[in-house]
C-alpha positions in Angstrom: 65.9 198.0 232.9 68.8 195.9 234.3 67.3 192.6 232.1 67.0 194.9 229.1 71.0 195.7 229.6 71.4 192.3 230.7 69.4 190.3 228.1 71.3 193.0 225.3 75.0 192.0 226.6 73.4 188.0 226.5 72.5 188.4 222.6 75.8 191.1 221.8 77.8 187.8 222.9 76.0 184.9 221.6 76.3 187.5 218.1 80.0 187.9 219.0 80.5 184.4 219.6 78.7 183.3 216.3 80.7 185.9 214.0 84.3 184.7 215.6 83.1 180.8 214.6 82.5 182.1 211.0 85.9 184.0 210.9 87.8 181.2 212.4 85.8 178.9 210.0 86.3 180.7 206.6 90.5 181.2 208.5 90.6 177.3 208.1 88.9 177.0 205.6 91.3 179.5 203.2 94.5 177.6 205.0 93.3 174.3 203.8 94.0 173.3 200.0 93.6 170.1 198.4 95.8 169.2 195.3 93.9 166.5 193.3 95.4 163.2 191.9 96.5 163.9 188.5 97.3 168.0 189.5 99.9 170.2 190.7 99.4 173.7 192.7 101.1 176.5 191.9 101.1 178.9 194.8 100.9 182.8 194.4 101.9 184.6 197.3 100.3 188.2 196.8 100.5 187.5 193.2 103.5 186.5 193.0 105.1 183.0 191.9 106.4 180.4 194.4 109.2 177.8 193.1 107.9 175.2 195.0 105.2 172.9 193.4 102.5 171.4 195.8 101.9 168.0 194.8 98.7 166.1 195.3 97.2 166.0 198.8 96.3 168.3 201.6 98.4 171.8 202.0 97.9 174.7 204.0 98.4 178.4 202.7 97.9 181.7 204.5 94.8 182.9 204.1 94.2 186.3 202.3 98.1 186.1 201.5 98.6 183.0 198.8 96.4 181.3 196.5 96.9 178.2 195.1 96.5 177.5 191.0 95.6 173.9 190.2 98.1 172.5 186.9 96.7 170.1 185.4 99.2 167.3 184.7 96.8 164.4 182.9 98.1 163.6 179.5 95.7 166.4 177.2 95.0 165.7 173.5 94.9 168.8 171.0 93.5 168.7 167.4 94.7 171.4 164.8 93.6 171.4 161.1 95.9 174.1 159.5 97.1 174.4 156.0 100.8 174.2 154.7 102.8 174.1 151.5 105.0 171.2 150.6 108.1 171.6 148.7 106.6 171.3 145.2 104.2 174.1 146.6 101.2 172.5 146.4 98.8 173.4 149.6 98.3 170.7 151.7 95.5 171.0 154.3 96.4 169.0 157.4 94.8 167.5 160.3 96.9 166.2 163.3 96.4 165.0 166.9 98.8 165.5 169.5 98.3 163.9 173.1 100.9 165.6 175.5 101.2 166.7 179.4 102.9 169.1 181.2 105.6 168.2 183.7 105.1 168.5 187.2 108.6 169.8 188.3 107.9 172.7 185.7 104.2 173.4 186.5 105.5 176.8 188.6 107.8 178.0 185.7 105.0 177.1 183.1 102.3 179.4 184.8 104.8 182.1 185.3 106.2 182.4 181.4 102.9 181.1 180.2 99.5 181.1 182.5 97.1 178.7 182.2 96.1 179.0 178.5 99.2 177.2 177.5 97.1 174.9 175.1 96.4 177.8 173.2 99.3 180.6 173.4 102.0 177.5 173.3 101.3 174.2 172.4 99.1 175.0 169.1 100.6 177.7 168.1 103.9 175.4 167.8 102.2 172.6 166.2 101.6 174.9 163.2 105.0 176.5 163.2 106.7 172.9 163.2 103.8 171.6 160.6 104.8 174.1 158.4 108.6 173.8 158.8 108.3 170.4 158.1 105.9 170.0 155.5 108.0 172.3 153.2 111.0 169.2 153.3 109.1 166.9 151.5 107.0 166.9 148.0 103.0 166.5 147.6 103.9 163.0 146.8 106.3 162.2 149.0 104.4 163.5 152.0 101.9 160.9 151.0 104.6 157.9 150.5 107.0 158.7 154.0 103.9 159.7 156.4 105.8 157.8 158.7 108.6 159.2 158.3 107.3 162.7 158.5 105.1 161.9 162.0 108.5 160.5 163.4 109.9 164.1 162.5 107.3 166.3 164.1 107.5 164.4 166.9 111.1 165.4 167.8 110.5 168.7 166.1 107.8 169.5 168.8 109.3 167.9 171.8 112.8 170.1 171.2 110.5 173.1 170.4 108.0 172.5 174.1 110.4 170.3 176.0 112.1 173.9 177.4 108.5 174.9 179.1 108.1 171.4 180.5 105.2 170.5 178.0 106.1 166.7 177.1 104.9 165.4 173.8 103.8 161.5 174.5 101.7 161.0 171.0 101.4 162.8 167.3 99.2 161.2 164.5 98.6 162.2 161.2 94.9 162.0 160.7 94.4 163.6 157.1 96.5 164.8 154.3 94.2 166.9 152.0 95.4 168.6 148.6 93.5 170.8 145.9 91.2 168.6 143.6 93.9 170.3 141.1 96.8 168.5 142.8 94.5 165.1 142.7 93.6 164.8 139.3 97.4 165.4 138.5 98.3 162.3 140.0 95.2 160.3 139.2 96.6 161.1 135.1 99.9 160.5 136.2 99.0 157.1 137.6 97.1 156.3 134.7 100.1 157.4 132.1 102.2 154.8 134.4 100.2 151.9 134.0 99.3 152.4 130.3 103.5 152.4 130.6 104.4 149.6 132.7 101.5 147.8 130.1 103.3 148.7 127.1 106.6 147.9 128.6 105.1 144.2 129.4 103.7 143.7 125.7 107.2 144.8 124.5 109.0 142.5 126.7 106.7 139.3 125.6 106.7 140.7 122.2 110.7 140.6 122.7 111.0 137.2 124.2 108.3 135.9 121.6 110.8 137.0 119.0 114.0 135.7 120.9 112.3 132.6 120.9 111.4 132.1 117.5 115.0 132.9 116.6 116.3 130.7 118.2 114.5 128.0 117.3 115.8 129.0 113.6 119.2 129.4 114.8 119.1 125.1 116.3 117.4 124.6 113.1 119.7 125.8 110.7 122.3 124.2 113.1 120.7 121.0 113.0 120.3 121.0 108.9 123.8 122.5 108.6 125.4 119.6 111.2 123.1 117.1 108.6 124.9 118.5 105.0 128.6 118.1 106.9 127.7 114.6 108.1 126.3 113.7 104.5 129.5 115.4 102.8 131.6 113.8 104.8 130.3 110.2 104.3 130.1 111.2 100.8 133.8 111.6 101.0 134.8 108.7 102.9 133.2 106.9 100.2 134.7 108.5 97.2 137.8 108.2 98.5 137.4 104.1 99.2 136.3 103.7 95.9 139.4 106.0 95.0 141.8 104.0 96.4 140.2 100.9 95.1 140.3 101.9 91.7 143.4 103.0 91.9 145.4 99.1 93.4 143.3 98.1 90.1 144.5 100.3 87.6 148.0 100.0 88.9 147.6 96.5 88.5 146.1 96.7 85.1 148.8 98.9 83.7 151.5 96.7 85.0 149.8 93.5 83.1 149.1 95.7 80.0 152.8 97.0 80.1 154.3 93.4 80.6 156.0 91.5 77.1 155.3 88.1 78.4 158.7 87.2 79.5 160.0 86.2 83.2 162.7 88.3 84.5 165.7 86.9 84.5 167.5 88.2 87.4 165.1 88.2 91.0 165.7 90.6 93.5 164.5 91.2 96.7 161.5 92.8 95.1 158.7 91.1 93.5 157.6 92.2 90.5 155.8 89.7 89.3 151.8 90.0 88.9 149.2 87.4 90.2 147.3 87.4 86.6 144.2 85.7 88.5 144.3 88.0 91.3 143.7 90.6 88.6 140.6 88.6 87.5 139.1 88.7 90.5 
């Protein structure tokens, strides 16, 4: 009877002894949190938010009293296709890629406004909103000419919009402009009209320059022939008026022989009046 008792309180304590190693195991075990490289914790304290963000490492918390929520601050990328109408109001079906990451210092104030579906209730929901704010600036067309430009703007659009709850925007691409096969054949015809155009315009302008160019040959040509009548007309005249002049010492001449009654003046002056009869034969 005394080993029964005996052999009972033996087993009650080994029992005892085993249950305390458990409780003071799972104790440590709930005090001990790791925070993984790449992660923030968040701690609750009965439910309720702590300021203080655990970075990565090994932290202790009370057990049964705070729990720890790991933030994941790894840069995340986010594809939405959504649709969107530009300014001319055609629909424009886009599909963009965004590569962000939350920031550590506002992991606690994130999962307090937010929780941990922040991809979802925050970050996507704003991509649209900003996508559609934006696309609305710019035509069809011109969304297709300034996608550049238009990246560069939803960039800062989105980081001014998500800076606030710590969400940091590192990267946005526009993968895909899409419009209705309406919109596309529009501008295939308006492409075509443009080229048929520019290829009128061309044969104008040779057309143009072909014409210029025959002109103006003319234009020397008549130059040249008119330059060719004044030269002629004016050796013409230098001729006449050689022979002019000749003719005329000659017929001066003539008449003064023809007038003359044979006789020598009597009386000389300082002029000479007298005519060389053979110079007149010559």
């Amino acid at each position: 009877m005394f080993r029964d008792k005996a052999g009972n309180f033996a087993v009650g304590r080994i029992v005892g002894m085993i249950v305390l190693l458990v409780v003071l195991l799972v104790l440590i075990g709930g005090s001990v949190f790791v925070v993984e490289a790449g992660q923030t914790g968040v701690v609750l304290t009965f439910g309720r938010v702590s300021p203080v963000v655990l970075q990565e490492g090994i932290h202790f918390k009370i057990p049964f009293a705070q729990n720890v929520i790991a933030i994941n601050n790894r840069i995340v990328k986010t594809e939405v296709n959504t649709e969107a109408f530009s300014k001319d109001l055609q629909t424009v079906s886009t599909v963009i890629a965004v590569n962000y990451h939350i920031n550590k210092s506002s992991s606690a104030e994130l999962y307090k406004q937010v929780g941990l579906g922040y991809d979802d209730v925050l970050v996507i929901p704003a991509i649209n909103e900003v996508l559609k704010a934006v696309t609305a600036n710019y035509t069809a067309q011109q969304l297709v000419s300034s996608r550049g430009d238009v990246s560069i703007l939803l960039d800062e659009n989105l980081n001014t919009k998500l800076n606030a709850y710590g969400v940091i925007i590192d990267d946005l691409n526009i993968i895909n402009w899409d419009f209705t096969e309406e919109y596309i054949s529009a501008i295939e015809a308006k492409q075509v009209a443009e080229q048929n155009l520019i290829k009128t315009r061309t044969e104008q302008e040779q057309a143009l320059v072909i014409a210029n160019t025959e002109a103006q040959k003319q234009v020397i040509a008549a130059q040249a022939e008119a330059n060719k009548i004044i030269l002629l007309a004016n050796a013409t005249a230098e001729s006449n008026m050689t022979i002019a002049n000749s003719l005329s010492d000659m017929l001066i001449r003539f008449e003064t022989l023809r007038k003359w009654d044979g006789k020598l003046p009597k009386v000389t002056g300082g002029a000479n009046t007298f005519v060389d009869i053979g110079a007149l034969g010559e």
